[in-house]
C-alpha positions as CSV (number, residue, x, y, z in Angstrom):
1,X,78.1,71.0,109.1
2,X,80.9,68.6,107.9
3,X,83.7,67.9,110.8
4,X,86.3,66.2,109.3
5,X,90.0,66.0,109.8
6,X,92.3,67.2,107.2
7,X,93.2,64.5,104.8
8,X,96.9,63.0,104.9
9,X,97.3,64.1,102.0
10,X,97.0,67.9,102.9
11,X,99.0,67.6,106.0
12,X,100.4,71.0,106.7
13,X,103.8,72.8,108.3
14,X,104.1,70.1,111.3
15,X,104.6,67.5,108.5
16,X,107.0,66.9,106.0
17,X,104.5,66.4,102.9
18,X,103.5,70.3,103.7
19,X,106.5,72.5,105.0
20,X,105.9,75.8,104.5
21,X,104.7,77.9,107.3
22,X,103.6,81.4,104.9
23,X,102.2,81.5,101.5
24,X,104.6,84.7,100.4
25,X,104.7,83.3,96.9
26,X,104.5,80.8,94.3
27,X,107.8,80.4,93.6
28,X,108.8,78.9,97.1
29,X,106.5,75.6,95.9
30,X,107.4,72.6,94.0
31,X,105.4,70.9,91.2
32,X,104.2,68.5,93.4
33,X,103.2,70.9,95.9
34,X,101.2,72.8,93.6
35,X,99.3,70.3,92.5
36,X,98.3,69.2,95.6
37,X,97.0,72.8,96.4
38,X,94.7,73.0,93.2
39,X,93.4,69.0,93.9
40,X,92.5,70.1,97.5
41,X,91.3,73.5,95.7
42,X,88.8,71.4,93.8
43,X,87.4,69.3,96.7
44,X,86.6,72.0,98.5
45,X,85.2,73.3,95.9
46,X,83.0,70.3,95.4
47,X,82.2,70.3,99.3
48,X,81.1,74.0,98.9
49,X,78.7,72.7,95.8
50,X,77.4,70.3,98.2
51,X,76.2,72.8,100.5
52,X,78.9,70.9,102.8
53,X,80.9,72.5,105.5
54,X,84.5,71.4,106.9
55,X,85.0,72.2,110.2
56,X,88.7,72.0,109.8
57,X,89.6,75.6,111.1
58,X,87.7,75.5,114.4
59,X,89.1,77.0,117.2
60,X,91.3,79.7,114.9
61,X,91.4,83.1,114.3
62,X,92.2,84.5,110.6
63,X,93.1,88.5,110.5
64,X,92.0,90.5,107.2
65,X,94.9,93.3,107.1
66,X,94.4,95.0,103.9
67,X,96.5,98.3,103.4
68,X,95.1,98.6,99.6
69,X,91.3,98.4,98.7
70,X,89.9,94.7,97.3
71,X,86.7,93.2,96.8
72,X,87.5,89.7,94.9
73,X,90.5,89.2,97.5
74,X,89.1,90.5,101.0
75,X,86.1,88.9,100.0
76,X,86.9,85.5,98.7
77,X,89.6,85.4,102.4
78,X,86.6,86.0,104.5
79,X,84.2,83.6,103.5
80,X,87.1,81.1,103.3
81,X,88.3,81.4,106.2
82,X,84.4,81.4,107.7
83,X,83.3,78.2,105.7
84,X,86.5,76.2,107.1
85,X,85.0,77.1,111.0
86,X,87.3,80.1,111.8
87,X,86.8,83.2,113.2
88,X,87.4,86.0,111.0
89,X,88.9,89.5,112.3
90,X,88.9,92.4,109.5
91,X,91.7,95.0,110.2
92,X,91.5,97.8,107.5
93,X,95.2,99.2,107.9
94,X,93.4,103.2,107.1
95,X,91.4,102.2,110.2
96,X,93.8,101.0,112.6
97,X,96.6,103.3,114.9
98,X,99.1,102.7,111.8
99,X,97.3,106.5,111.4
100,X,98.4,107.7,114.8
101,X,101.9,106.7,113.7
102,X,102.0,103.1,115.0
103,X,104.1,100.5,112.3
104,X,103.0,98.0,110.3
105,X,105.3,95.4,112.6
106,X,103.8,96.7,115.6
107,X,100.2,96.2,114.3
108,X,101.2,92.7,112.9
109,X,102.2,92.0,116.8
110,X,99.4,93.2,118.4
111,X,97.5,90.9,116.0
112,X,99.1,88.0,117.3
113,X,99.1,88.7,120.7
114,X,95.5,89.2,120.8
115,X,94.9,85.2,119.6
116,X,95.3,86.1,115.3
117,X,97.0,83.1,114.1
118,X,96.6,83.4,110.5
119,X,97.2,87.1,108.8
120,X,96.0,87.6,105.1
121,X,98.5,91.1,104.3
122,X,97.8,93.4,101.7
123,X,99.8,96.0,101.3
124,X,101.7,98.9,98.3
125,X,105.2,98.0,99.8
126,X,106.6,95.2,97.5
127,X,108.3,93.2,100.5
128,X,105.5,93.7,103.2
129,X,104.8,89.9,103.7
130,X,108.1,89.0,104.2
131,X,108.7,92.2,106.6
132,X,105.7,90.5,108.3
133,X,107.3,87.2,108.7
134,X,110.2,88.8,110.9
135,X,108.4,91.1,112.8
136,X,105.6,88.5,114.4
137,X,105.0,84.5,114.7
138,X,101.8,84.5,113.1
139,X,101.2,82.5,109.9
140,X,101.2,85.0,107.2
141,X,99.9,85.2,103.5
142,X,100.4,87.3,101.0
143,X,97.5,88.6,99.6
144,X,99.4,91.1,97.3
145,X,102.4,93.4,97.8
146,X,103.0,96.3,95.7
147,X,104.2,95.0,92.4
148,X,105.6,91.9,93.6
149,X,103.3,89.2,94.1
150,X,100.0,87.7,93.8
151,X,99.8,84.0,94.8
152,X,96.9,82.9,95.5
153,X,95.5,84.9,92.3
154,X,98.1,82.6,90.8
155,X,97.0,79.5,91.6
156,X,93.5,80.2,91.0
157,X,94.0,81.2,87.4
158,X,95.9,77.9,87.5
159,X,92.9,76.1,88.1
160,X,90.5,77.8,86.3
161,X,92.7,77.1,83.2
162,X,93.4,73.5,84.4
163,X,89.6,73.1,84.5
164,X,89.4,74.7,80.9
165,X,92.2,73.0,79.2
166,X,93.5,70.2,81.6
167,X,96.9,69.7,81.8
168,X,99.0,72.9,81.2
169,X,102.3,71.4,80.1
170,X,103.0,72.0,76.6
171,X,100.0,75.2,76.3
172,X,100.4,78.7,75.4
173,X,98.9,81.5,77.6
174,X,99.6,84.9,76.2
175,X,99.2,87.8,79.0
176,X,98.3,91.5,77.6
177,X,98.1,94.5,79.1
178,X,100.6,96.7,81.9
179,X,103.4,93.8,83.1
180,X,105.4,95.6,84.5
181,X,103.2,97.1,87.1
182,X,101.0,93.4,87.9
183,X,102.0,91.3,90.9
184,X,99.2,88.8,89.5
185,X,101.9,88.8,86.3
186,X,105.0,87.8,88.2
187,X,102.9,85.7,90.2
188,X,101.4,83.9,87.0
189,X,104.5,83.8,85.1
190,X,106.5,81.6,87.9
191,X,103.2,79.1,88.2
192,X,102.9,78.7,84.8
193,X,106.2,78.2,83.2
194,X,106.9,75.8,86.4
195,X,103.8,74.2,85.3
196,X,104.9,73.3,81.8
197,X,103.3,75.9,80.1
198,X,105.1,78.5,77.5
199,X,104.0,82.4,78.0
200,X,103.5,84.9,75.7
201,X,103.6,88.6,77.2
202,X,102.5,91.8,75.2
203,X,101.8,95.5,75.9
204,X,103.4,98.9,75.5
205,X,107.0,98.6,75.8
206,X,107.7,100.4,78.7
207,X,105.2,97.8,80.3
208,X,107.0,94.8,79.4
209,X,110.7,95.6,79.5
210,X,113.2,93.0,82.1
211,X,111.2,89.9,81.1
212,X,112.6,88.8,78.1
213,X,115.2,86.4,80.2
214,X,112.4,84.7,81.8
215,X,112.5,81.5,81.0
216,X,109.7,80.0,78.9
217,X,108.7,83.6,78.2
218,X,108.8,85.8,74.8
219,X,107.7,89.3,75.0
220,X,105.9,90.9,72.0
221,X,104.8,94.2,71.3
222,X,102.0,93.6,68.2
223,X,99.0,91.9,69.8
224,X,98.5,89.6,66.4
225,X,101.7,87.9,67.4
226,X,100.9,87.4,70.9
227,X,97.5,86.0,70.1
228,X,98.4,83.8,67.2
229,X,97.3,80.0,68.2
230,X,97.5,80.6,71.7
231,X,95.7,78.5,74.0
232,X,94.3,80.9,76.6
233,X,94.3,85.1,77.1
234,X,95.0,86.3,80.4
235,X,93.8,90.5,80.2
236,X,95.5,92.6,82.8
237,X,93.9,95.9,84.3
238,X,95.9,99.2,83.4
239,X,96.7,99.9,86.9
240,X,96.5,103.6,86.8
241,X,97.8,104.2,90.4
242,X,100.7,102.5,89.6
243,X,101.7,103.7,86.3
244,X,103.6,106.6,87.4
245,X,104.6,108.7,84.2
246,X,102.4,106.2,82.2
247,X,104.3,104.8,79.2
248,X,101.2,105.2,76.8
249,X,99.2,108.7,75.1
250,X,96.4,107.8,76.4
251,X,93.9,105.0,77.6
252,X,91.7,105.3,74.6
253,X,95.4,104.8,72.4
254,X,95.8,102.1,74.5
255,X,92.5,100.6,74.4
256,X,93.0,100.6,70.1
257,X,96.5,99.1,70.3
258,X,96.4,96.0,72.6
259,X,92.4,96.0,74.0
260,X,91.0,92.8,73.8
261,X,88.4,92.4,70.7
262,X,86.0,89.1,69.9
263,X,88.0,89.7,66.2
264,X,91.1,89.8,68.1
265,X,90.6,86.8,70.2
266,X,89.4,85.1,67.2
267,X,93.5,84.9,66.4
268,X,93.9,82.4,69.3
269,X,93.3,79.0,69.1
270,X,88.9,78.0,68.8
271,X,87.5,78.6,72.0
272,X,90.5,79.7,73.8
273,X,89.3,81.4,77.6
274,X,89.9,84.9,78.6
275,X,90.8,85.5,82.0
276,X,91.1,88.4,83.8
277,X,92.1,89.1,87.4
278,X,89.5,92.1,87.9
279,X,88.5,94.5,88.2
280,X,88.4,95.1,84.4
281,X,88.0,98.3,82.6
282,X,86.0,97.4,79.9
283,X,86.4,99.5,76.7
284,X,90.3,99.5,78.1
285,X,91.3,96.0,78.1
286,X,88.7,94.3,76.6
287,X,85.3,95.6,75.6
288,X,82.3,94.4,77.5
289,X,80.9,91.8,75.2
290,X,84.2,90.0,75.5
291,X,83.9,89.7,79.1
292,X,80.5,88.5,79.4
293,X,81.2,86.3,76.2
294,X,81.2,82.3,76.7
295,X,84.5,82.3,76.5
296,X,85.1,84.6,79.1
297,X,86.0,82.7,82.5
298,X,86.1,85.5,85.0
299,X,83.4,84.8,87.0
300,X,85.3,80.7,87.4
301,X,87.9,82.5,88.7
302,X,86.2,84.8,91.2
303,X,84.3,81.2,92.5
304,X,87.2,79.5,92.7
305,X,89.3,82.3,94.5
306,X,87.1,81.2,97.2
307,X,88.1,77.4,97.1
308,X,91.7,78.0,96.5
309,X,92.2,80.0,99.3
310,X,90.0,77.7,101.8
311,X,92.8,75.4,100.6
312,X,95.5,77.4,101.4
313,X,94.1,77.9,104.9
314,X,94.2,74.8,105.6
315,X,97.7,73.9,104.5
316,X,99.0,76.0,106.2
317,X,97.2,75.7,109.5
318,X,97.1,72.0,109.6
């Protein structure tokens, strides 16, 4: 085991070069900031490589509160949070007094007062993690709320397509599939464009309506125009508890208008990556030689969901 203090560079709240207390989302961060989160993202992802352990979280206590199901997410947290030396308490919100009629602030309290000084939130409510910020001292991190917001999901897409294609100023990244409904689209769209790069969404209408004043952003509605020299494809899961009314026929319409083919993708730029934030529902979004194609980079981005959010940790602990 590795004990090591946190670099200078990676200070965190107590010092100026890292201010922010919570990670609620991406749009709170400059540049510079982001940066520094994916470069400490891919150290620790080397240390992990190196069968190395940082010690930098000894002594704390990180609190899983999930209110929605996840495997990448809850799973990626924990062993985090355990590689950097802290102790990690799992709080399923379905399992807690919330279902004797207790409140999500009150839980959020009793986390803290029992030692928790980190809480990963997931929750349906868009606006959760910031409730969560008022209603106890803990650190808090959004680890997705509703349709709002998806950081860390954000950044690690940000540096599995930074691995991929190295700089992203100046690159195209279309996004297809249900925008309207995806925090990790709202998430993606402020990193990215801050980032330099220019976005592409397409989908169903209904699915992509209120973004066309985004800036750096064109929505499109044929997926040949959206995939047309692009750099890199980001597919998006229909989320079908979400959808509310829907805004397609049917999934199998859906699959035939904007699914994700290896003819399809052959409209992007040579060996553009496919991401996808999981889970998938292949035959829907893609079909399942895309995803286990060489140009698929979903399983990068579940590894380094683990390394981005070690970093996180630490900034924000430090």
């Amino acid at each position: 085991m590795v004990q090591t203090a946190i670099p200078s560079t990676t200070s965190g709240a107590a010092t100026p070069g890292w201010p922010h207390r919570h990670l609620l989302d991406v749009d709170v961060l400059t540049v510079d900031e982001v940066v520094r989160c994916l470069d400490l993202a891919a150290e620790m992802r080397a240390l992990r490589a190196a069968g190395e352990r940082p010690d930098w979280l000894a002594g704390e206590v990180v609190g899983l509160a999930f209110a929605e199901p996840s495997t990448r997410t809850r799973v990626s947290f924990e062993i985090a949070a355990a590689a950097l030396g802290a102790q990690v308490v799992e709080l399923p919100i379905e399992a807690s007094s919330v279902t004797k009629g207790e409140s999500l602030a009150d839980t959020l309290r009793t986390m803290e007062l029992t030692g928790v000084g980190t809480i990963v939130l997931r929750h349906a409510s868009s606006g959760a993690p910031y409730l969560a910020t008022r209603s106890c001292g803990s650190r808090i991190m959004n680890a997705g709320d509703g349709t709002h917001a998806h950081p860390t999901q954000a950044l690690l897409d940000a540096l599995t397509l930074r691995d991929a294609l190295g700089e992203l100023s100046g690159r195209t990244v279309a996004i297809v599939g249900d925008i309207g409904h995806s925090r990790v689209a709202r998430s993606n769209l402020h990193l990215l464009t801050a980032l330099g790069a220019s976005v592409r969404l397409c989908g169903p209408p209904d699915w992509t309506g209120g973004f066309r004043t985004w800036r750096g952003v064109s929505v499109h509605h044929r997926l040949e125009d959206a995939l047309d020299g692009v750099d890199a494809v980001m597919a998006l899961r229909v989320q079908l508890e979400r959808r509310a009314g829907g805004g397609v026929p049917s999934l199998r319409e859906y699959g035939r208008r904007w699914g994700l083919t290896e003819d399809r993708m052959a409209l992007a730029r040579p060996g553009a990556p496919l991401l996808h934030p999981g889970p998938t529902n292949e035959g829907v979004e893609l079909t399942a030689s895309l995803a286990a194609s060489s140009r698929s980079l979903i399983g990068s981005q579940v590894e380094n969901g683990v390394a981005v959010r070690m970093a996180v940790l630490s900034l924000l602990a430090a």
